[in-house]
N, C-alpha and C positions, 0 to 999 in steps of 0.2 A: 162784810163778815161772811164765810163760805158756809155754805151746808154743813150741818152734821151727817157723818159717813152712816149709812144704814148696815150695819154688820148682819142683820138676820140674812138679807137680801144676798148680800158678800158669798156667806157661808152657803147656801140654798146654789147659786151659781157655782160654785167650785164643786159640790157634789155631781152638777148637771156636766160640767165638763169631765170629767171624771168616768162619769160614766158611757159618755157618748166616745171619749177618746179623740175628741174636738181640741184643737188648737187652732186660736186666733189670736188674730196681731193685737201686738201688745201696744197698749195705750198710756198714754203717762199720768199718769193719778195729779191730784190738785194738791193732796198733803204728804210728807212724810209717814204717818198711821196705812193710810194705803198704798203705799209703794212696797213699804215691807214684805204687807199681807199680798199682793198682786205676785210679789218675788217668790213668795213660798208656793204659790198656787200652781205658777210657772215650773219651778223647779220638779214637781211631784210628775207634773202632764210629762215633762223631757225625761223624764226616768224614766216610764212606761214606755213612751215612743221608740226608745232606744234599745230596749230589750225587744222588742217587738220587731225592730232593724238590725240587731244583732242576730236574732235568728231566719231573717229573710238572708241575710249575708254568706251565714255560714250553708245554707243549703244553696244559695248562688255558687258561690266557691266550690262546694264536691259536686257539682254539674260543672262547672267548669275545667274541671281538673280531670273530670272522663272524659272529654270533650275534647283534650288540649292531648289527650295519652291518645284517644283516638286516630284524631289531627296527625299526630307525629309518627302516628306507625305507618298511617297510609301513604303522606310525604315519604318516607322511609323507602315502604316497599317502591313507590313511583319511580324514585332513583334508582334502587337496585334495578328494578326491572330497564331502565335507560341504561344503564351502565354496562347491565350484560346483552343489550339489544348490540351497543357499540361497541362490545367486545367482539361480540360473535359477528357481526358484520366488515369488523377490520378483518379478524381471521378468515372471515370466508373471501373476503377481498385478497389478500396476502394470498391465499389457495386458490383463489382462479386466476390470480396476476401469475403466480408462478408456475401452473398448468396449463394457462396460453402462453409464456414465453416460454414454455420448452416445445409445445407442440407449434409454434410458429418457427422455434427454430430449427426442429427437425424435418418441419416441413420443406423448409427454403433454402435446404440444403449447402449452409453456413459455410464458407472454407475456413481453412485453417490457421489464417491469416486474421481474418473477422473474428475467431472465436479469443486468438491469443489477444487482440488489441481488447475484446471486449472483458477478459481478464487483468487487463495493464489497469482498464477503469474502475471495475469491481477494487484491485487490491488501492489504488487510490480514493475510492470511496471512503472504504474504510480508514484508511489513513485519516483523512479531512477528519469524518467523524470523531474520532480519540480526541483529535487536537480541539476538535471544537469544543469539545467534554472536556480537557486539560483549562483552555482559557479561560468556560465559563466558571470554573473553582477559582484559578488564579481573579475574575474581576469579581466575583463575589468577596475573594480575601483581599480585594483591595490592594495587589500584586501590579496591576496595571500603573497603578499611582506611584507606589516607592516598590520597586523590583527586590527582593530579596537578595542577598549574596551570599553567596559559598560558605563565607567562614561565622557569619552570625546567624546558622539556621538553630530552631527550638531544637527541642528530643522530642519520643514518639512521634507517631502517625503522620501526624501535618507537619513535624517537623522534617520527617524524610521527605515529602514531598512539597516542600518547600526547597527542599534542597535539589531535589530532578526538578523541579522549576528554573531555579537560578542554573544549575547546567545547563537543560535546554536552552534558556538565555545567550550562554553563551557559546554554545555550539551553533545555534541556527545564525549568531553574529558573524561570525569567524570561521564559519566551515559552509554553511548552507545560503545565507544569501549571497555570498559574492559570485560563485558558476551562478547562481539564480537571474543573478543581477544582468550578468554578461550575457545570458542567452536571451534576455527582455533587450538589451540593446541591440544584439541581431536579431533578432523580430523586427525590432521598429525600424531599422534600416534595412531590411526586405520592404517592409510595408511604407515604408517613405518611396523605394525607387519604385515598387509597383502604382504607389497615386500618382508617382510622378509620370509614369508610363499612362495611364489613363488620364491624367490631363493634357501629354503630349496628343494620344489619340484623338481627346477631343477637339484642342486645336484645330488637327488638319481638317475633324469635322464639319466645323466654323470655315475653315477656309473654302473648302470643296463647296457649303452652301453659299457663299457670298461672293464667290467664284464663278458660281453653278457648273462645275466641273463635269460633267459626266462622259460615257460613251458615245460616240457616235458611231452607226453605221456609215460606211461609204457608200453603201446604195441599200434601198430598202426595197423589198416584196412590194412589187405592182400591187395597187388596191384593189385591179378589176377581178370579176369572178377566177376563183381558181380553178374552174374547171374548164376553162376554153384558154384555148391562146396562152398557157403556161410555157416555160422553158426550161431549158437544163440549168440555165446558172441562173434564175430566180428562185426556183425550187429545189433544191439540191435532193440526194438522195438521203431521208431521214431514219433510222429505226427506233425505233421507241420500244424501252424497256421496262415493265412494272412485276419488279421481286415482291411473293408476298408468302407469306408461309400463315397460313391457320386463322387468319382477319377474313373472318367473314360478316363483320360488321360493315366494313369500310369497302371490299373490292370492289363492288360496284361502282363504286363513287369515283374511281382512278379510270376505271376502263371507259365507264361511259366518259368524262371528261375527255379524254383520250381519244376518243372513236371521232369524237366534233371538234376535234380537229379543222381549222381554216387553211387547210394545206391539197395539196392535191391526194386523190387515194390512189394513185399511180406510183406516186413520188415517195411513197412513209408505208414501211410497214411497222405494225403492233405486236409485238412480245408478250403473253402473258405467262410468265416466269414461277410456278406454281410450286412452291413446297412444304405444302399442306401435310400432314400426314394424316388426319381427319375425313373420312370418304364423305362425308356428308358435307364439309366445305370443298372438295376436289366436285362433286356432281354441280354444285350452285356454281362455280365460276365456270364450270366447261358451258353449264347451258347459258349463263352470260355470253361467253363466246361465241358460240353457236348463234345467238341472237345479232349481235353485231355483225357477222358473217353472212345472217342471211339477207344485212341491209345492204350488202357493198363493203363490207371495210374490210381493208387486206388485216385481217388480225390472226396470230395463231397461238393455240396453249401448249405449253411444255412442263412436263413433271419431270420429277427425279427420283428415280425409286430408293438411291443411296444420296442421302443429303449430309455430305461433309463443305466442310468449309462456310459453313452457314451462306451468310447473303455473298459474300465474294465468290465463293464455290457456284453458285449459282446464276451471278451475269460470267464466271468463268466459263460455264460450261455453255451459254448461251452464245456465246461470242466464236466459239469452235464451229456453229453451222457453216454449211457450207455457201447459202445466198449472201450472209454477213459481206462479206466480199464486192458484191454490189455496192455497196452504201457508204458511204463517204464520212455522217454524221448520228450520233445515237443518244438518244435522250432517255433519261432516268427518271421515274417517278414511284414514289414509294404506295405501297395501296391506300395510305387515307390522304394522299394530294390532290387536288383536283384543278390544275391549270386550265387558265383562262381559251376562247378557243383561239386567240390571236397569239397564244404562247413562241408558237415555232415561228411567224412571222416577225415578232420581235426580237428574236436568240438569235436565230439563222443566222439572218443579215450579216450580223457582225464579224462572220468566218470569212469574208469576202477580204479579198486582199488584204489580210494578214496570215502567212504561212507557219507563224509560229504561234499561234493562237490556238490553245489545245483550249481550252475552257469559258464557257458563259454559264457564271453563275449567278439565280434569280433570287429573290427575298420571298419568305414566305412568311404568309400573316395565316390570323386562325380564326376560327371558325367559332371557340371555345374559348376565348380568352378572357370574356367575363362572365363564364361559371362559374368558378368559387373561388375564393380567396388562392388557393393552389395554382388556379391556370392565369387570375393576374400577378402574380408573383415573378411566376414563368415568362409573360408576357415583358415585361422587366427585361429582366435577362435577355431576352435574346432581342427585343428591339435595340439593346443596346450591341449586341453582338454583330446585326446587320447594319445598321443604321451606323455605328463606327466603325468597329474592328474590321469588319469583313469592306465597306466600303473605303477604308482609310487605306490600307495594305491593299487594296486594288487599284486606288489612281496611282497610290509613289510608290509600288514596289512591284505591280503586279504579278503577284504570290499571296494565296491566302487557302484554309481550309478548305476542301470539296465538302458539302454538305449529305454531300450521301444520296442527295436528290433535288427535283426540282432546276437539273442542271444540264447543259448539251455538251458532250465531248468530240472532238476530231479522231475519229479511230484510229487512223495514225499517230496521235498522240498516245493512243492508252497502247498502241501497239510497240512501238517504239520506248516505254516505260519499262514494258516488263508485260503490260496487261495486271490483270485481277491477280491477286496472292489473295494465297489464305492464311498468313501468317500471325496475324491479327485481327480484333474482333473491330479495326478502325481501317476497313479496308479503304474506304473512301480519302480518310488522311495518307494512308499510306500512299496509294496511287499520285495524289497531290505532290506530295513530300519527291520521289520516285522524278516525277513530268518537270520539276523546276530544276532537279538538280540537273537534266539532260537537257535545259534550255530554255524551255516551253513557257509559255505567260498566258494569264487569267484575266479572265475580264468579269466585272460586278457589277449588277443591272440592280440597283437600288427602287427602280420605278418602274420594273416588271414582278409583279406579284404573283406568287404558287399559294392557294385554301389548303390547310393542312388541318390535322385535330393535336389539342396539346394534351397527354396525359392526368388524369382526373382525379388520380387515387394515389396516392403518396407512397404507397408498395409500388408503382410502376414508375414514379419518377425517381423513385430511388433507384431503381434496377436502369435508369436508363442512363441518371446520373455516374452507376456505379460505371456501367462500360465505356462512356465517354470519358472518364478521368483514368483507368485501367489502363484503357489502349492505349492509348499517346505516351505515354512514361515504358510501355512495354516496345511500340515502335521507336522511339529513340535509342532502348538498346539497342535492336536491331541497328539503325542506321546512321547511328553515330561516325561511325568511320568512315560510311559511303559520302556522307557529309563533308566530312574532311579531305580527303579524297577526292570529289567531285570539281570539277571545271568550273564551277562560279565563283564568281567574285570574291574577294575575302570581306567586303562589306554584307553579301546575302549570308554566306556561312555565318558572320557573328551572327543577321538577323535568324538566321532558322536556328541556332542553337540557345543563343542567349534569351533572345525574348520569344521568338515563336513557342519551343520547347520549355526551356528553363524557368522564364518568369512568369508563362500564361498559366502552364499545365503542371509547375512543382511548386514554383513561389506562392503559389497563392494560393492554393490549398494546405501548405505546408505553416505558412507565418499564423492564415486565420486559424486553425485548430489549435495548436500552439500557445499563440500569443493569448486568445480569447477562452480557449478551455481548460487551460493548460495551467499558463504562467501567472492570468490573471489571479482564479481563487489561490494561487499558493501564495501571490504577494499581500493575499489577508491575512495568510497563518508566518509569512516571514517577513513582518511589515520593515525591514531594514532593505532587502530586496522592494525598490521604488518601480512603477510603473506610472507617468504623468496620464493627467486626467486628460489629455488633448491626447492622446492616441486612443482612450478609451472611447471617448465621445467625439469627438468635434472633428477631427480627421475623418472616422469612418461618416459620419454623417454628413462632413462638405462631399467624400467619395457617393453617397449612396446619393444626394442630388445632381451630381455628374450622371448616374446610372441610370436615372430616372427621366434627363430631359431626354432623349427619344421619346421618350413614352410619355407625357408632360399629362395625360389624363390618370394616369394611375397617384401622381402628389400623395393623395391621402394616404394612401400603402405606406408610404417612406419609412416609418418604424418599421410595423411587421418586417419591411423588405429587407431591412437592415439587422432582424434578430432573426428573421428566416434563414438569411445565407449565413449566419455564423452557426444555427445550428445544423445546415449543411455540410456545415466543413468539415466533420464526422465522418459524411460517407464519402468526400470527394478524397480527404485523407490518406483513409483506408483503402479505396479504390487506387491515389497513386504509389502507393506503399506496395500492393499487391501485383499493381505492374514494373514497375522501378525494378524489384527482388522478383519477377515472372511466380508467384505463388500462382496455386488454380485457379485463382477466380478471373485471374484476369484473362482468360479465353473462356468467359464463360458469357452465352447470347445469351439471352430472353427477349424475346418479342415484348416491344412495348405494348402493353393494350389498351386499345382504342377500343372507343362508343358508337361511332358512325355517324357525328354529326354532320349537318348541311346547315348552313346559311340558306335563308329565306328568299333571297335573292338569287341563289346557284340554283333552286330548287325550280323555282318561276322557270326561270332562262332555261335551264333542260326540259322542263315541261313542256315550256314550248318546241325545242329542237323536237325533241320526243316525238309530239303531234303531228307535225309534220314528214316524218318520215316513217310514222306510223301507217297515212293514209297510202304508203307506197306500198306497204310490204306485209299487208296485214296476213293475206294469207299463209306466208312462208312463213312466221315466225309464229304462229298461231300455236304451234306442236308445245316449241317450246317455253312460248310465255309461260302454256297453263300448267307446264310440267314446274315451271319457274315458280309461279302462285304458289303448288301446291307445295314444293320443298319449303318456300319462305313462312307457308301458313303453320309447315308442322314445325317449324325451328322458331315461331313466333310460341306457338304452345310449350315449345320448352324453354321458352327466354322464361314462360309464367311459371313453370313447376320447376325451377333453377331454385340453385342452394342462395339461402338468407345469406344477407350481405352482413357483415360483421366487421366487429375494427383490430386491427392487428393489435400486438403489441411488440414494440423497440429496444430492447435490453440495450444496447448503448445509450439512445435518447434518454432513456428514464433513467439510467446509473449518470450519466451526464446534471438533469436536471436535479437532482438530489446533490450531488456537487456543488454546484454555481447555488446554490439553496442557503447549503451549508454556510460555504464562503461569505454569501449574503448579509447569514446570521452573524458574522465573528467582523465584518467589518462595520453592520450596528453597532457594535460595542467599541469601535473605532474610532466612532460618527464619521466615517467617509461616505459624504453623502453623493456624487455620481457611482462612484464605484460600487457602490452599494444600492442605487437605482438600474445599474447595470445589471448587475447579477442579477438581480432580483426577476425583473424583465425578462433575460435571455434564462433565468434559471425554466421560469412558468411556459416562455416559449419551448424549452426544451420537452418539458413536462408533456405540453400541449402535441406536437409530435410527437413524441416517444405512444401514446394513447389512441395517436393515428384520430386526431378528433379534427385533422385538415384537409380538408379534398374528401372525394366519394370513396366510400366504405370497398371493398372487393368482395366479392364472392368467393 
């Protein structure tokens, strides 16, 4: 039988919680009498607590609710303030992008030519744009899917423009891609016969090494010392030519090469062909001069107070002396070459019992070729230009380019040519072009090397780019008809017209600009106008490892190399456009400029010649070492208080890469995925030049 429940006790405890505001856990009573009374006890404590939690609640909430107004103003202001940081930082970008592109282009004194192409691109920019802004409304209205048509368009707004949609539709079917269509299929057969032409070249490449084809001399320059016991027909009579106008980084580097010479100093005289117009480089190369002179070497310098005809005008007027006459053979080197000193012993030779041998031309390697992405790029390029073209056209045709240097001519050859013209800024081609058609044959020395420096700064390769693709399209006006006309062969005529001219120097700056800048983004915006993915990709890229094995350590490059030259094709373009039609620019020189690098190795091996012919002549040259020092020391002080190097900027590059951008964008919504890897790529490449963020910065 259970206890009886003690109620005084009961009652006594529910006063005691009550008043403490104690809650404790509930226990389960033994009868019904107490569960009740436990329930009501319970119930009274949870009313109090509750009111007690309702008013911690309500003053939690108005702290929280200033707290959250606070919160949201300062997030607020934080945006604004980003929003107008990014305003005002576009705008002031937009204001200095378009205050260095005017003042770059009125610096650089644009022709007329450059400014109208670079308005052809502006008014196509714009164009791309709209369209791109027309498509993305049509895939947003789900136009892409089922096409609207003429006769079921809505009323109002979107119904008019539902309706310029469905037109567009079918104008761009029926009036716009088919000329579209037909000018992407002559591209691609330009660009078929041109691979095809570079994999003929490489062939003969393959063959000539596996052949081992090369020149031989018929007799070669005695080993023994050249200063005893020489002869007339070992050592022929040599002059050596170094044209330099305003490189007072580099002349040194030519003349001394020059002076050390393995030939006799009886036998070579030296040229320094000066047209500076800078008195403080004219004072540095005369006391170079003078220093050489007072070791023994027959050297001499010549100015020109009127410098026309740029570099031709100038072995023109050198070649009018009256000693010339003496000399039999005359060697070119430009101020930043620096030929080996066994150069003449190797070239010479090869004049020997061949009478119609006006040319030995050597391969030049650089000095610079892995400073920046810029000069391996370049290095590309022209290893494949010696290393194929120039030795492949020298074993089966011998006919090929004059490089302008690093070359020996038969002065009777350049005499019997015509000599030096100033007709063009490709005097060296010209001469070349000129010597073949009157008989004369070339010889290519693959495994005689000339040190040169390769351009650094992407404002100079462009200027150098521009006049190598000018001239040649300017001299085939010119000599079109003497071609025709001329006494060779009607197999050389097709080669000097069709391929040498037409498909090195027009085809292929003509199809890449074109097909790749051109046709490609328009076949985004007139997808009925087709361009296959194997010309996009796969063709240029089996071409661009053709271009690559001379040079088999650059592999990595292969992209860049491959969206590099296609954003070249811009200036190569416009440069054959501008000579083709003789606009200004294509007689327009600029000196490449050069840095004055030396290899480590060149620098040793003079040092030493140096030394030792120093111990002979110390006193005579003493005057003008220190006068030397003292010029170099103050032109050293102003290399350091020289103007900041800054980056240009490209109005074509950047109206280009906003293009291919565009394009990029509308063939997303395509899902064409190389073609839209492409653009994408070459869009950022363009980008990337156009901001000149490739090569070293100019001053």
């Amino acid at each position: 039988m259970p206890p009886t429940p003690n109620y005084e006790f009961q009652e006594w405890w529910n006063k005691e919680r009550a008043n403490n505001h104690e809650l404790f856990p509930e226990t389960r009573p033994s009868s019904s009498s107490s569960s009740s009374l436990l329930l009501e006890i319970h119930n009274n404590n949870k009313n109090d607590t509750n009111k007690e939690e309702d008013r911690s609640v309500g003053k939690d909430r108005s702290r929280n609710a200033r707290q959250l107004s606070w919160v949201c103003l300062l997030r607020f202001q934080q945006s604004a303030n980003f929003l107008s940081w990014i305003t005002n930082g576009f705008l002031s970008l937009i204001k200095t992008a378009n205050r260095r592109i005017s003042s770059d282009s009125s610096d650089s004194s644009s022709s007329w030519s450059e400014y109208r192409l670079y308005r052809i691109i502006k008014l196509f920019l714009g164009l791309v744009i709209l369209l791109l802004l027309f498509e993305l409304l049509a895939y947003f209205k789900g136009w892409h899917f089922s096409p609207p048509s003429m006769s079921s368009a809505a009323s109002g707004v979107l119904g008019l423009v539902e309706l310029i949609y469905a037109n567009w539709l079918y104008v761009r079917a029926n009036y716009l891609a088919p000329p579209l269509q037909g000018l992407t299929n002559v591209c691609i057969v330009l660009f078929l016969i041109q691979s095809v032409d570079r994999i003929i070249l490489m062939l003969g490449c393959f063959w000539i090494k596996f052949r081992k084809i090369k020149p031989v001399p018929l007799t070669a320059s005695s080993s023994k010392d050249v200063e005893s016991g020489s002869s007339d027909e070992d050592y022929p009579m040599v002059l050596i030519q170094i044209p330099m106008c305003n490189e007072r980084e580099v002349y040194h580097q030519s003349i001394a090469a020059v002076c050390i010479q393995d030939w006799p100093r009886d036998r070579m005289l030296v040229q320094v062909l000066d047209d500076s117009d800078d008195l403080d480089v004219q004072y540095l190369i005369k006391a170079e001069v003078q220093k050489w002179q007072q070791k023994g070497v027959r050297i001499l310098y010549r100015h020109r107070l009127i410098r026309t005809g740029y570099k031709a005008g100038n072995l023109k007027s050198a070649m009018t002396c009256e000693y010339v006459k003496d000399y039999e053979f005359v060697a070119i080197f430009d101020a930043d070459f620096q030929p080996g000193p066994d150069f003449l012993k190797k070239t010479v030779p090869h004049f020997r019992g061949k009478d119609d041998l006006a040319l030995v031309q050597t391969r030049w390697t650089f000095v610079n070729k892995d400073e920046n992405l810029l000069t391996r790029l370049q290095n590309i390029n022209l290893s494949f230009h010696f290393e194929v073209e120039q030795q492949v056209n020298g074993v089966f045709i011998n006919f090929f380019g004059f490089n302008g240097t690093a070359g020996v001519w038969r002065i009777k050859a350049l005499e019997d040519s015509g000599g030096w013209l100033e007709r063009t800024t490709v005097e060296d081609m010209d001469i070349a072009v000129r010597a073949h058609l009157c008989g004369w044959k070339f010889i290519y020395l693959n495994d005689v090397k000339c040190l040169c420096e390769l351009p650094e700064s992407y404002e100079a390769y462009k200027k150098q780019q521009h006049r190598w693709h000018s001239g040649p399209m300017h001299l085939f006006r010119l000599c079109f008809f003497d071609i025709l006309h001329s006494k060779i062969g009607f197999p050389k005529k097709v080669n000097m017209i069709c391929l040498f001219f037409l498909l090195r120097k027009l085809v292929l700056p003509f199809y890449s600009f074109t097909l790749f800048c051109i046709i490609l983004p328009l076949t985004m915006f007139l997808p009925e106008a087709h361009l296959p993915a194997w010309v996009v990709c796969y063709v240029p890229g089996v071409m661009s490892i053709l271009n690559i094995l001379p040079a088999p350590r650059s592999f990595p490059f292969i992209v860049p190399y491959l969206l590099f030259e296609n954003t070249m094709s811009v200036t190569k373009f416009n440069a054959m456009i501008s000579g083709l039609f003789k606009f200004g620019s294509s007689y327009e020189w600029i000196v490449t400029k050069k840095l004055g690098r030396s290899s480590e190795a060149d620098l040793v091996a003079f040092g030493e010649k140096e030394a030792e012919s120093q111990a002979e002549a110390t006193v005579l040259h003493r005057a003008s070492s220190e006068s030397g020092l003292a010029e170099l020391n103050k032109l050293e002080m102003t290399k350091k208080t020289g103007k900041r190097k800054r980056n240009h900027l490209y109005r074509k590059e950047l109206a280009l890469a906003f293009i291919l951008l565009t394009a990029a964008a509308r063939s997303l919504m395509s899902a064409q995925g190389i073609h839209f890897y492409f653009l994408l790529f070459q869009g950022i490449t363009f980008l990337v030049v156009g901001l000149d963020l490739i090569g070293e910065q100019v001053s």
